[in-house]
FIKOLZA-1660 file (N, C-alpha, C; in steps of 0.1 Angstrom, whole numbers, plus 5000, padded with zeros to 4 digits):
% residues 69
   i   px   py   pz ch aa at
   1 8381 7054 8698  A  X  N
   1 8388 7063 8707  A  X CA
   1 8379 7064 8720  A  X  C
   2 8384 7064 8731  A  X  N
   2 8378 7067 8746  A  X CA
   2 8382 7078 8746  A  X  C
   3 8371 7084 8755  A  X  N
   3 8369 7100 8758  A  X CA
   3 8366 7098 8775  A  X  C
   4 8371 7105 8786  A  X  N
   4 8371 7108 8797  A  X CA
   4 8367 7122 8800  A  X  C
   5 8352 7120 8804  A  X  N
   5 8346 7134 8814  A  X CA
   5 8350 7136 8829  A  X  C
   6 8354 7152 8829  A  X  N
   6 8361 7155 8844  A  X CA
   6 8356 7167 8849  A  X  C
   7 8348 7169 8857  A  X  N
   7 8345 7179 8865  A  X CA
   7 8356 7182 8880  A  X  C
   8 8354 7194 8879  A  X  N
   8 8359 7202 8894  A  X CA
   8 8347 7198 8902  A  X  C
   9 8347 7190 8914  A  X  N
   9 8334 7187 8925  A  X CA
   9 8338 7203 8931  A  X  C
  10 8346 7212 8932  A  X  N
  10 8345 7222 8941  A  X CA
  10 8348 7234 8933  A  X  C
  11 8340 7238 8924  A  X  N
  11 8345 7251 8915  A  X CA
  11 8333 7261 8913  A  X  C
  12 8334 7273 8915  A  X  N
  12 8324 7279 8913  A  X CA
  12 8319 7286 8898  A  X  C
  13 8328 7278 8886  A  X  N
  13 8324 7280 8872  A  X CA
  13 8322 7262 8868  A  X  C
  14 8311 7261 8867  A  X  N
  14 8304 7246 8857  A  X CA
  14 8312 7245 8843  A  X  C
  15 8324 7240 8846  A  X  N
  15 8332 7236 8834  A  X CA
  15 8336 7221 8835  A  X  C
  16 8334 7212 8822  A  X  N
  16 8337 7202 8819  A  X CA
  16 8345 7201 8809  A  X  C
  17 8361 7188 8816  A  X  N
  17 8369 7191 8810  A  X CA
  17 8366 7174 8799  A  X  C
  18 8366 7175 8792  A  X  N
  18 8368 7160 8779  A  X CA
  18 8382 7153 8777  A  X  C
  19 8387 7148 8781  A  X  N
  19 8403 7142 8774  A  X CA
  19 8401 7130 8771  A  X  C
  20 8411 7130 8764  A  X  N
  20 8415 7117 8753  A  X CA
  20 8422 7105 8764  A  X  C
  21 8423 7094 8757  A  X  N
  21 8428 7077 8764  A  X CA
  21 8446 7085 8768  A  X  C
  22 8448 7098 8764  A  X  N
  22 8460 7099 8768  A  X CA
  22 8464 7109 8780  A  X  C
  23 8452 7112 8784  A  X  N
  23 8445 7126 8795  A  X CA
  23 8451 7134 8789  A  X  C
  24 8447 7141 8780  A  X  N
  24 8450 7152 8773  A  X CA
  24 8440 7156 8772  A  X  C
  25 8435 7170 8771  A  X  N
  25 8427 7178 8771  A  X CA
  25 8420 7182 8748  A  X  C
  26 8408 7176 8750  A  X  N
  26 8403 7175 8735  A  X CA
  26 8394 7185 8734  A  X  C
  27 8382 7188 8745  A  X  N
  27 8374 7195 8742  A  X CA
  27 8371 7199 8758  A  X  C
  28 8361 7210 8754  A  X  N
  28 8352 7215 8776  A  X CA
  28 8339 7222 8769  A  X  C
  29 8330 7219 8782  A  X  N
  29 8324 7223 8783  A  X CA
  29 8316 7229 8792  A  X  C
  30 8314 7243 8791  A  X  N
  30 8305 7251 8800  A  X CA
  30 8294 7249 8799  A  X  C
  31 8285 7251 8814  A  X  N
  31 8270 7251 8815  A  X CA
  31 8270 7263 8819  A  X  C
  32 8260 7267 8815  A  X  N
  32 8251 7283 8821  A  X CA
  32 8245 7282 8832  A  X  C
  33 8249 7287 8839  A  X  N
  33 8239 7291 8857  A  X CA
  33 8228 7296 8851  A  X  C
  34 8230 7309 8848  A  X  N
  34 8217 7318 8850  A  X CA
  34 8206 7313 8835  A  X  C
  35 8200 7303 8839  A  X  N
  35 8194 7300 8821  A  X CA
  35 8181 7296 8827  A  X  C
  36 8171 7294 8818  A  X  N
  36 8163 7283 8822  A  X CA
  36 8161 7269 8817  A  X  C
  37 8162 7260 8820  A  X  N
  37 8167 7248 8817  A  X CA
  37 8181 7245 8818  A  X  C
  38 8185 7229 8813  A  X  N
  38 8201 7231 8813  A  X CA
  38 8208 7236 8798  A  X  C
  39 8218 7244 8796  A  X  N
  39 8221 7251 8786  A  X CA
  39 8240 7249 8787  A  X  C
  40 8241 7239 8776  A  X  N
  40 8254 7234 8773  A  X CA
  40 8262 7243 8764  A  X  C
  41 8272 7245 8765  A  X  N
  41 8284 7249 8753  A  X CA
  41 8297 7240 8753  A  X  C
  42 8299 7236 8735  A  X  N
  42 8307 7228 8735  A  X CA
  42 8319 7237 8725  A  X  C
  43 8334 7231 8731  A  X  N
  43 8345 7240 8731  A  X CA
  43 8351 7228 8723  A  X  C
  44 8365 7234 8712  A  X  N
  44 8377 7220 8711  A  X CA
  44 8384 7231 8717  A  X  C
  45 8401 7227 8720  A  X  N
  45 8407 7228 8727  A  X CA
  45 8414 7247 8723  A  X  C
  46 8410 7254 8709  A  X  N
  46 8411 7261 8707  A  X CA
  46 8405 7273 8703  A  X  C
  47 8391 7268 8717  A  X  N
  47 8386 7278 8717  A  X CA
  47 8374 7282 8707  A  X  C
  48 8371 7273 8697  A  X  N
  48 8364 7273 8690  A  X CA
  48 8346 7269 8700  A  X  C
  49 8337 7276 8694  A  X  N
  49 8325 7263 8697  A  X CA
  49 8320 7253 8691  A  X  C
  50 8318 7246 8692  A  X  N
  50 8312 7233 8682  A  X CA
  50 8298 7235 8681  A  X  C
  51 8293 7232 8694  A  X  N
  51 8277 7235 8695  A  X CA
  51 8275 7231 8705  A  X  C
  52 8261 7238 8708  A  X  N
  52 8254 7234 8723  A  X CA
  52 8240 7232 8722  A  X  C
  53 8235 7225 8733  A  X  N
  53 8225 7221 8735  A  X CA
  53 8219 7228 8745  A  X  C
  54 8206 7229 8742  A  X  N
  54 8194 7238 8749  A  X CA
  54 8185 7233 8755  A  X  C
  55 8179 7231 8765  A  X  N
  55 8163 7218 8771  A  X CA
  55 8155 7232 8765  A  X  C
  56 8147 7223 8760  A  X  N
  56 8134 7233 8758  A  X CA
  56 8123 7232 8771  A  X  C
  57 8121 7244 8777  A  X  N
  57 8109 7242 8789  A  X CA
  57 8099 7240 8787  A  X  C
  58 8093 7243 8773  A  X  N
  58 8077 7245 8774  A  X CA
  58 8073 7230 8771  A  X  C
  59 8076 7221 8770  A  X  N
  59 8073 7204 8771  A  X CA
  59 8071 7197 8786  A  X  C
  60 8062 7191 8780  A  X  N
  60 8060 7181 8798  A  X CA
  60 8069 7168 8795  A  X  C
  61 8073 7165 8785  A  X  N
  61 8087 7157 8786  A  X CA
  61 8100 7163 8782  A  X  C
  62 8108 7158 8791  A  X  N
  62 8127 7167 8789  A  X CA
  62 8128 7168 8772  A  X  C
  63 8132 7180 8763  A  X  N
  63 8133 7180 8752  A  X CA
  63 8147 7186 8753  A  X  C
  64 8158 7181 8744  A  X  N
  64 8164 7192 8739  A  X CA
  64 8172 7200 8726  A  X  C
  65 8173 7207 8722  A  X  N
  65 8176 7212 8710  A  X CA
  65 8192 7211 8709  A  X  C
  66 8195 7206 8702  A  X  N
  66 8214 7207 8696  A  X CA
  66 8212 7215 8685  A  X  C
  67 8223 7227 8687  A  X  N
  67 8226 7237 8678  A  X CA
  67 8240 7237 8673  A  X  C
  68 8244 7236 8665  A  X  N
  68 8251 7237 8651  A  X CA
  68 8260 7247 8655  A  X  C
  69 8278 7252 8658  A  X  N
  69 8276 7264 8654  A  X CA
  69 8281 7264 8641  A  X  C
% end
């Protein structure tokens, strides 16, 4: 299955939309502004979370943690 990532270039909420080979809408995902690092949350289409991913700062190489929900 192909999966299609879509951002708004002009939106002032960091939301990523995911759709399917049929542009239908499968999953989104929000980023956090106010965070340190980049700080992902992953959505299916009902609102549920799946999990998100966290950069760990305190490394001098990009780390990041995937959490489970």
């Amino acid at each position: 299955m192909k999966y299609i990532v879509k951002q708004s270039a002009f939106s002032l909420v960091s939301k990523f939309s995911i759709l399917d080979e049929n542009n239908i809408e499968k999953y989104y995902v929000e980023k956090k502004i106010l965070s340190f690092g980049m700080h992902f949350n992953f959505y299916d289409n009902s609102q549920n979370e799946l999990f998100e991913i966290k950069q760990d700062i305190g490394n001098f190489f990009p780390k990041f943690d995937l959490i489970k929900s």
